[in-house]
Rosetta silent file (secondary structure, phi, psi, omega in degrees, C-alpha in Angstrom):
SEQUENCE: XXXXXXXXXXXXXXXXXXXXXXXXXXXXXXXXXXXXXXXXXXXXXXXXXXXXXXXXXXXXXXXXXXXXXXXXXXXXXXXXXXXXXXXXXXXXXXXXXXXXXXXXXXXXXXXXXXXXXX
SCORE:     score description
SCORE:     0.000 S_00000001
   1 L     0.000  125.246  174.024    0.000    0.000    0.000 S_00000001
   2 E   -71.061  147.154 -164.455    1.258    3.578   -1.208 S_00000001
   3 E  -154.849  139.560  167.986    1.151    5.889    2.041 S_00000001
   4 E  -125.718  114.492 -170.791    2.518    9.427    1.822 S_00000001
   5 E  -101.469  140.165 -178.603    3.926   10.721    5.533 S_00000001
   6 E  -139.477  130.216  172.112    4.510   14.521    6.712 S_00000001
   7 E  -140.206  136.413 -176.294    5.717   15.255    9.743 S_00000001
   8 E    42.536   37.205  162.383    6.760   18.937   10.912 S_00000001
   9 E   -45.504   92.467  159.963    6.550   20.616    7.636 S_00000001
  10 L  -113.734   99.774 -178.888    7.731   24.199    7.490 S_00000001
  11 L  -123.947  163.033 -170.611    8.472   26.231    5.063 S_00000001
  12 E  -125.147  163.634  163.635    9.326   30.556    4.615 S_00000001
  13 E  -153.289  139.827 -163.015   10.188   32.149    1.413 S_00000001
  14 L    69.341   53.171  165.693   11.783   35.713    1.470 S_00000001
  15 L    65.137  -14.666 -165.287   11.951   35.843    5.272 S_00000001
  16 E   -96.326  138.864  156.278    7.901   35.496    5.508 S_00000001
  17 E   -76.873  133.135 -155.381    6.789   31.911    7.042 S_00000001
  18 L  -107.222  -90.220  163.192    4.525   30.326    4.600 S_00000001
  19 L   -86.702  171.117  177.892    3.756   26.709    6.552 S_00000001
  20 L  -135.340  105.766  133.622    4.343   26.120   10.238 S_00000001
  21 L    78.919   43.591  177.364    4.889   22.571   11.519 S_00000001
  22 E   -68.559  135.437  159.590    2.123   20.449    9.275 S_00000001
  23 E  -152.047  151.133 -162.394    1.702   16.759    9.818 S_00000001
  24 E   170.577  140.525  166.066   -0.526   14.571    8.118 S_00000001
  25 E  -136.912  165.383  155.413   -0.446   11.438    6.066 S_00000001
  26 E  -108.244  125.712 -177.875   -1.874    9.644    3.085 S_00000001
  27 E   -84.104  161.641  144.270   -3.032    6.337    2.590 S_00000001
  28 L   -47.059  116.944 -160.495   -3.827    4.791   -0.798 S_00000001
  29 L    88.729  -16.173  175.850   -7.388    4.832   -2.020 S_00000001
  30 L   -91.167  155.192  169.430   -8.104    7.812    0.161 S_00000001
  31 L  -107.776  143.138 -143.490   -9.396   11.037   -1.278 S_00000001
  32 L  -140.486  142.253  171.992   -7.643   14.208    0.162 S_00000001
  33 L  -112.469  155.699  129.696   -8.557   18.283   -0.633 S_00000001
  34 L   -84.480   84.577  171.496   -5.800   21.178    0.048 S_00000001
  35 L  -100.610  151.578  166.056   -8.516   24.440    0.710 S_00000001
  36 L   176.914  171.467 -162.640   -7.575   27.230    1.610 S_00000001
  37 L   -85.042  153.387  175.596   -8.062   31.481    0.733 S_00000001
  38 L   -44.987  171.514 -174.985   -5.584   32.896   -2.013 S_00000001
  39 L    35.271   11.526 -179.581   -1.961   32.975   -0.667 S_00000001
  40 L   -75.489  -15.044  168.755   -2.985   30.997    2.197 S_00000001
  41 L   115.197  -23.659  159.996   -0.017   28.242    0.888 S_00000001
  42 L    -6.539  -75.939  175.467   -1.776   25.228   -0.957 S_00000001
  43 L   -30.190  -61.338 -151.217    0.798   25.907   -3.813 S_00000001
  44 H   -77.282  -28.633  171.988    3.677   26.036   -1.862 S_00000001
  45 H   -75.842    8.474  173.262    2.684   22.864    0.492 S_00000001
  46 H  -128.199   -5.795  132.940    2.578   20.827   -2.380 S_00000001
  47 H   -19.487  -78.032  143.208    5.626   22.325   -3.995 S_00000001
  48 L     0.333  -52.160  178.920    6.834   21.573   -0.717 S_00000001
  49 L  -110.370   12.010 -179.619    6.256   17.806   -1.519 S_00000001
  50 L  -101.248    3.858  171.888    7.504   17.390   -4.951 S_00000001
  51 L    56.277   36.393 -177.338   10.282   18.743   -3.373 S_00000001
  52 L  -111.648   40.346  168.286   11.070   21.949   -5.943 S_00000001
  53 L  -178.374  147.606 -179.672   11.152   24.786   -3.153 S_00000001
  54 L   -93.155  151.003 -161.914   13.413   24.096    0.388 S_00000001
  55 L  -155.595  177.028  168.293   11.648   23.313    3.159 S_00000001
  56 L  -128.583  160.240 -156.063   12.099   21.842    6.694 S_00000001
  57 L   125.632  159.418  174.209   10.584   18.708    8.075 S_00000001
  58 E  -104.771  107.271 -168.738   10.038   15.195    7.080 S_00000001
  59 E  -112.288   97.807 -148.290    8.276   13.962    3.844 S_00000001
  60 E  -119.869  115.597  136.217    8.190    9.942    3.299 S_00000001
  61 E   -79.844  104.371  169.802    7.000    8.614    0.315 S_00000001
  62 E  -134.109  150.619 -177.745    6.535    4.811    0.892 S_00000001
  63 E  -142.187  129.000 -165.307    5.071    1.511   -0.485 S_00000001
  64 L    51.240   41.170  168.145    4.476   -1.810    1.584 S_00000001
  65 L   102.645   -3.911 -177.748    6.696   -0.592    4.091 S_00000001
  66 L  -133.599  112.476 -168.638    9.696    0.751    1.415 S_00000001
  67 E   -45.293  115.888  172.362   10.869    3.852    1.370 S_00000001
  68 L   -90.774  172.566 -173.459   10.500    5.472   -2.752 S_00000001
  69 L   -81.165  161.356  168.904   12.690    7.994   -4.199 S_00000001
  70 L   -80.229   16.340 -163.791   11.353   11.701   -4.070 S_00000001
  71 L  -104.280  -26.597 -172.786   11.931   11.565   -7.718 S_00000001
  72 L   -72.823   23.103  167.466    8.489    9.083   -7.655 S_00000001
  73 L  -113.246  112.856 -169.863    6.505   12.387   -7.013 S_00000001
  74 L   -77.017  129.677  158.623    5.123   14.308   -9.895 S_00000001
  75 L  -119.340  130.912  171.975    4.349   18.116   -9.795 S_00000001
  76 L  -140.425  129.712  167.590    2.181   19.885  -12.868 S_00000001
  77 L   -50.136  121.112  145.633    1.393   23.163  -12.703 S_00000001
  78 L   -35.502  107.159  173.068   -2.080   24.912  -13.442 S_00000001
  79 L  -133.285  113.563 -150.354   -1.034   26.650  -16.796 S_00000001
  80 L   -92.961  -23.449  154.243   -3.793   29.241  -18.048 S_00000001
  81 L  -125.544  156.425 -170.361   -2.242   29.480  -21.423 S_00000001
  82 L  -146.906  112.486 -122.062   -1.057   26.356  -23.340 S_00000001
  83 L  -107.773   11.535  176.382    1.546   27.239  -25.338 S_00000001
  84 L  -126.311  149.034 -171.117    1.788   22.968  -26.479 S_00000001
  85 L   -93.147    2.614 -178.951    0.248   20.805  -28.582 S_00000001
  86 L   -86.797  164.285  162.708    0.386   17.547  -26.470 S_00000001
  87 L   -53.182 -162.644  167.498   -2.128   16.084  -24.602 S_00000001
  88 L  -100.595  -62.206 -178.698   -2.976   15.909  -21.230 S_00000001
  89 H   -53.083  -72.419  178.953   -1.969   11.771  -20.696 S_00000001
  90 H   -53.665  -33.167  163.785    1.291   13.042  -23.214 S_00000001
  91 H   -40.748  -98.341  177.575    2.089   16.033  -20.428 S_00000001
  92 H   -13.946  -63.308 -176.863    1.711   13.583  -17.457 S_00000001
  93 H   -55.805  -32.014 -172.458    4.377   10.770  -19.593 S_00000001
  94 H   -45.586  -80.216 -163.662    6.841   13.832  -20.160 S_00000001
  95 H   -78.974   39.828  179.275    7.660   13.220  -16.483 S_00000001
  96 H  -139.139   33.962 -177.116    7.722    9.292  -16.465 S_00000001
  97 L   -73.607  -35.403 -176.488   10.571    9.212  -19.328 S_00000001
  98 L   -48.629  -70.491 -153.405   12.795    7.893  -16.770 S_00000001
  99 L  -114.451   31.548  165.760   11.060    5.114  -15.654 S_00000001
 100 L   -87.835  133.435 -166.046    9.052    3.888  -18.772 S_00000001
 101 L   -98.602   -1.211 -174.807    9.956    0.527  -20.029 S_00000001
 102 L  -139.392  156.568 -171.534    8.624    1.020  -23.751 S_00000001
 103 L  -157.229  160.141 -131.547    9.694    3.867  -26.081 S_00000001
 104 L  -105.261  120.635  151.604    7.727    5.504  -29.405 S_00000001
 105 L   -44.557  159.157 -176.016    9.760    3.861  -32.448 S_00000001
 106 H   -58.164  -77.691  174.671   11.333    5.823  -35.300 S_00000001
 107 H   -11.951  -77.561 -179.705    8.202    4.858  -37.702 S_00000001
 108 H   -49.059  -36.461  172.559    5.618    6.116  -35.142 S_00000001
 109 H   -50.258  -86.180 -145.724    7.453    9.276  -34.866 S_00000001
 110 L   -63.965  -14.138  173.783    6.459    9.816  -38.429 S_00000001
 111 L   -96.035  178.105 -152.491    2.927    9.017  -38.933 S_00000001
 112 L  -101.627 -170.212 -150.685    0.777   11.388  -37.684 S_00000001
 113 H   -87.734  -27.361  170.008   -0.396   11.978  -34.221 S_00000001
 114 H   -58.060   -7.250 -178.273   -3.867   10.323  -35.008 S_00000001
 115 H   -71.804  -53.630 -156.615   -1.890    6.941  -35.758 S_00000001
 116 H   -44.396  -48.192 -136.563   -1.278    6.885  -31.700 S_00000001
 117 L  -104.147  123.590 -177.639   -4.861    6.389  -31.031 S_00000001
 118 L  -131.954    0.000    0.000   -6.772    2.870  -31.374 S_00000001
């Protein structure tokens, strides 16, 4: 079972304190909201757990008891214009190039993007 753990989360940026000492985990299969008023920190706590902004605290990604890499955390940005021609499901692969075990042949590069689709 995937479980995500936070313990004593804090982070400032510029001198201002942002979070203060968050703890909280996630199980698998659960459904989980971040609300909060603009600039209230939502962004930055989940920044915070893709681990693209320094922070203090403990953040454990683990499954059946064994500790993953922070690299097995994804972050994509809200982007109000979109300046690309990929999908959503083609975004989302962009950051699983790493760890994909199949790759698009020369051929398929060349037929058009409607070939992808069956």
């Amino acid at each position: 079972m995937l479980k995500l753990k936070i313990e004593g989360l804090s982070c400032s940026i510029k001198n201002k304190e942002i979070l203060k000492d968050i703890t909280v985990s996630f199980q698998q299969g659960e459904m989980a909201a971040v609300l909060g008023r603009n600039g209230a920190g939502k962004t930055t706590f989940i920044r915070c757990i893709a681990n693209l902004i320094a922070h203090q605290g403990s953040i454990v990604l683990e499954e059946d008891g064994k500790k993953l890499g922070r690299s097995s955390i994804a972050y994509l940005p809200q982007l109000e214009k979109i300046t690309s021609s990929l999908t959503t499901f083609e975004t989302i692969l962009l950051g699983l190039t790493k760890t994909l075990s199949w790759k698009v042949s020369r051929l398929s590069l060349q037929k058009s993007p409607k070939s992808f689709v069956n």
